[in-house]
C-alpha positions in Angstrom: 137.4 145.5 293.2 135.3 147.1 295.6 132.4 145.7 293.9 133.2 142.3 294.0 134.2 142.9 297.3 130.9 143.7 298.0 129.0 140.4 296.3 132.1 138.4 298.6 130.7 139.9 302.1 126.9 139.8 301.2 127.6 136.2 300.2 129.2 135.5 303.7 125.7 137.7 305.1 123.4 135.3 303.4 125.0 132.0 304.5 125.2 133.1 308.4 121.2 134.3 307.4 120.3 130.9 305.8 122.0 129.1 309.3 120.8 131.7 311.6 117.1 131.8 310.3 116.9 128.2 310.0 118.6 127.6 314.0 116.5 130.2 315.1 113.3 129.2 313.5 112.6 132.0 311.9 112.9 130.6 308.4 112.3 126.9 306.9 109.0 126.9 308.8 105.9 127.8 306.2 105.6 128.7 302.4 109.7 129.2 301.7 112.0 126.9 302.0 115.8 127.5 300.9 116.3 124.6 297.9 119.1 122.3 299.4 119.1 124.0 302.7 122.3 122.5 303.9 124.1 121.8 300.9 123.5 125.7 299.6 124.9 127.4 302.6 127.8 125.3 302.8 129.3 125.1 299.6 128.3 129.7 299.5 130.8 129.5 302.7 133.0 127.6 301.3 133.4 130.1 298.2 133.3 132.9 300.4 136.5 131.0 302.9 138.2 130.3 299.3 137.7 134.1 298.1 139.1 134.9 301.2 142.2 132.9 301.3 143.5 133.6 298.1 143.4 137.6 298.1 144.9 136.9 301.7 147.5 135.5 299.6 148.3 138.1 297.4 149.9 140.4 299.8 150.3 143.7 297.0 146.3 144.0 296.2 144.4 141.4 297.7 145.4 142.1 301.7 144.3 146.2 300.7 141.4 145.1 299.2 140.3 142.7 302.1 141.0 145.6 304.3 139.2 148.5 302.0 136.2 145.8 301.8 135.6 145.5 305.5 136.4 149.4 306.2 133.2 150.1 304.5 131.4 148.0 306.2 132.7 148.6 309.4 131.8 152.2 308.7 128.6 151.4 307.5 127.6 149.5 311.0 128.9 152.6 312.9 127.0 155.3 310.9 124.2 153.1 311.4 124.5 152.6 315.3 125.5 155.7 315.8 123.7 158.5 314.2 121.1 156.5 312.5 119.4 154.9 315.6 119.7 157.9 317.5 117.3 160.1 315.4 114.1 160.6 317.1 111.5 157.8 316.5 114.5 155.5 315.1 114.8 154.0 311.5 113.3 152.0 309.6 113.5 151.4 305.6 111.5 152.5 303.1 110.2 151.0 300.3 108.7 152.1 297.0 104.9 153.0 298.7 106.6 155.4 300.5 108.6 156.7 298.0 105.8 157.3 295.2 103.6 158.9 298.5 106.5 161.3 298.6 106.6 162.2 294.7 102.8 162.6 294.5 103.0 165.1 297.7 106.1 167.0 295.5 108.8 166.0 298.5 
């Protein structure tokens, strides 16, 4: 459950992305364009309302799992505000260069 939970609340992520990018600017503008841009976002939001209505519904397992699903992400955002972007020179990801620099160095 928590699994799909997860696809349900990146879904919700992308849509506000795809509006937020495009409102903002930021996307929509050179090479990439989201196929459908209006259409696309609104019927992933409408999925992601419906997903959320009916495990509202189901009061035994849905309502826990709703719960459960935002808990980690709630907990997620505080590590990350709170210890993460307090570590000296902040954070930032890594991707795979930086990872195959650190195998070949042994670390």
């Amino acid at each position: 459950m928590l699994l799909s939970g997860n696809y349900m609340i990146l879904t919700g992520f992308y849509v506000w992305g795809m509006f937020a990018g495009r409102n903002s600017g930021r996307t929509g503008q050179r090479s990439y364009r989201a196929p459908f841009y209006p259409i696309l976002p609104i019927v992933g939001g409408l999925v992601v309302v419906g997903e959320i209505v009916v495990l509202w519904l189901d009061a035994e397992m849905g309502r826990k799992f709703l719960f459960v699903c935002a808990g980690v992400y709630v907990l997620a955002f505080l590590y990350y505000r709170f210890v993460l972007m307090r570590r000296a020179g902040g954070w930032r990801l890594t991707g795979p260069a930086d990872i195959d620099n650190a195998a070949r160095r042994g670390g």
